[in-house]
C-alpha positions in Angstrom: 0.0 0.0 0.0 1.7 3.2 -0.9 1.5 5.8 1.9 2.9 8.9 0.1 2.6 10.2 -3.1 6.5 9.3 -3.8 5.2 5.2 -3.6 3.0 5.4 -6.5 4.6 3.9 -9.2 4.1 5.5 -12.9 4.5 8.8 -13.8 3.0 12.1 -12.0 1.6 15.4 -13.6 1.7 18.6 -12.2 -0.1 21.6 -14.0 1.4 24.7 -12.6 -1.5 27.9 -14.1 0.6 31.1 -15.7 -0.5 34.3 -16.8 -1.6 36.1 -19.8 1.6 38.4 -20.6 1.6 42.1 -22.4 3.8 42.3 -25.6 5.6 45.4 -23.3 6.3 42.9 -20.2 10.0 43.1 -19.6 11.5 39.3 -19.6 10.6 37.7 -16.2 9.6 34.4 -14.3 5.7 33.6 -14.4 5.7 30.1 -12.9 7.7 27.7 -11.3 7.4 23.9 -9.9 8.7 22.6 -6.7 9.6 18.9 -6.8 7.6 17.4 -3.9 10.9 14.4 -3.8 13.6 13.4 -5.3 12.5 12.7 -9.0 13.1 12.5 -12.5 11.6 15.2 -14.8 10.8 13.4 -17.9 8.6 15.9 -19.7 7.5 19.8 -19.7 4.6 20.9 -21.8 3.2 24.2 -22.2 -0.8 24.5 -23.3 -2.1 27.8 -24.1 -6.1 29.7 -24.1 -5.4 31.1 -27.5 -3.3 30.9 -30.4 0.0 32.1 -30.6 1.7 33.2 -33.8 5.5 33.4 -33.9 7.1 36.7 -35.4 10.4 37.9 -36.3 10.9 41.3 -34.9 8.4 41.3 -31.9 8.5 38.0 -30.9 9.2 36.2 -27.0 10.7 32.6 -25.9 9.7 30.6 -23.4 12.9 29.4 -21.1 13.2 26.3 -18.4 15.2 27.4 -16.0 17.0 25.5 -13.2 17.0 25.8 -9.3 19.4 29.3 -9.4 17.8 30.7 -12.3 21.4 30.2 -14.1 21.1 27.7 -16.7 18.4 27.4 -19.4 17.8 23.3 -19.3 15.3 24.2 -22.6 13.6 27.0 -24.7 10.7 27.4 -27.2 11.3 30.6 -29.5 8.3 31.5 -30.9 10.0 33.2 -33.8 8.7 32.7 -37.4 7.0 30.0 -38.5 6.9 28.7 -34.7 3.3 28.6 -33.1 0.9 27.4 -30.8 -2.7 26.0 -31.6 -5.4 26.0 -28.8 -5.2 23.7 -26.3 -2.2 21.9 -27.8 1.3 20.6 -26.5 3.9 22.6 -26.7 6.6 20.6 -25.3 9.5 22.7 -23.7 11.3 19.8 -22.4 12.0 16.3 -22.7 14.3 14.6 -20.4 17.3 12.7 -22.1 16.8 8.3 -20.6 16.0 8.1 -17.6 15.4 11.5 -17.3 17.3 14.1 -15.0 17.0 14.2 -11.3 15.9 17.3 -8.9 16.1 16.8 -5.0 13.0 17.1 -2.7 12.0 21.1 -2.8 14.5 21.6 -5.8 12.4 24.0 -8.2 11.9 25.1 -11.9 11.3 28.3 -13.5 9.3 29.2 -16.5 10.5 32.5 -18.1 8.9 34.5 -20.6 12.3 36.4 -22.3 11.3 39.5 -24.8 12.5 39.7 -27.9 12.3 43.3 -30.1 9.1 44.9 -29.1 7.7 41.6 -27.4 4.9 39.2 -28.1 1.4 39.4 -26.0 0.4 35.3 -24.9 -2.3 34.0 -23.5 -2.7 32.4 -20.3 -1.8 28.4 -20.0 -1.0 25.5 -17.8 2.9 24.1 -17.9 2.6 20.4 -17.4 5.3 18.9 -15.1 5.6 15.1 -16.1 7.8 13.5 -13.6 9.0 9.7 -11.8 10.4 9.0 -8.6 13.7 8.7 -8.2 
C-alpha cells in the first residue's frame, strides 16, 4: 500500500497555471514547480487559451530554468513559422533516458524572455511530467 505520493509507481503530472503576458512585459519568471521528492523530470509541456503566432521582430521565448535561475535546461522561441494552436502541447522539455534528477523542494522556473518589441500570450497551464527517483 503506498502511503505517500513518492510510492505510486508510474508517472505524475503537475499543472502549474501562468498568466496572460503584455507584448511590453519586460523578460521575467511567471511560474515555477517545486519537486515534492527526489524525482526525475521526464517531460514539460506548455498549453495555451489562444493561439500564438511566432514573429520575427516582436517575438518572446519561453525558457526552463533551473533551481538558481542560471542555466536554461530548454527554450521554445516562438519566432517565425513557430506557433501554438489552442489547447495543444507545446513541449518545452523532454528529459534525455532516464530523465534528469531534482532533489526534494529543488524547483523550476518558466520565463517569458522578450524579444524586439515583445509578443502578447495568452494564459496556460505548464505540465510537469515527472518519476520517482
Amino acid at each position: 500500500m503506498a502511503n505517500t505520493l513518492h510510492d505510486i509507481s508510474g508517472e505524475h503530472r503537475d499543472c502549474i497555471p501562468f498568466p496572460a503576458v503584455a507584448a511590453a512585459t519586460a523578460s521575467g519568471i511567471f511560474a515555477s514547480w517545486q519537486a515534492p521528492f527526489t524525482a526525475k523530470i521526464q517531460l514539460v509541456e506548455l498549453f495555451f487559451s489562444s493561439a500564438i503566432t511566432g514573429q520575427n521582430t516582436a517575438s518572446c521565448n519561453f525558457n526552463l530554468l533551473d533551481d538558481n535561475q542560471s542555466v536554461e535546461l530548454a527554450n521554445v522561441d516562438f519566432a517565425a513559422s513557430t506557433d501554438a494552436a489552442v489547447g495543444t502541447a507545446v513541449t518545452l522539455y523532454t528529459a534525455t533516458s532516464p530523465g534528469d534528477a531534482v532533489v526534494v523542494d529543488d524547483m523550476i522556473y518558466l520565463q517569458k524572455e522578450k524579444v524586439g518589441n515583445g509578443h502578447l500570450t495568452p494564459h496556460g497551464l505548464m505540465v510537469v511530467t515527472y518519476l520517482a527517483a
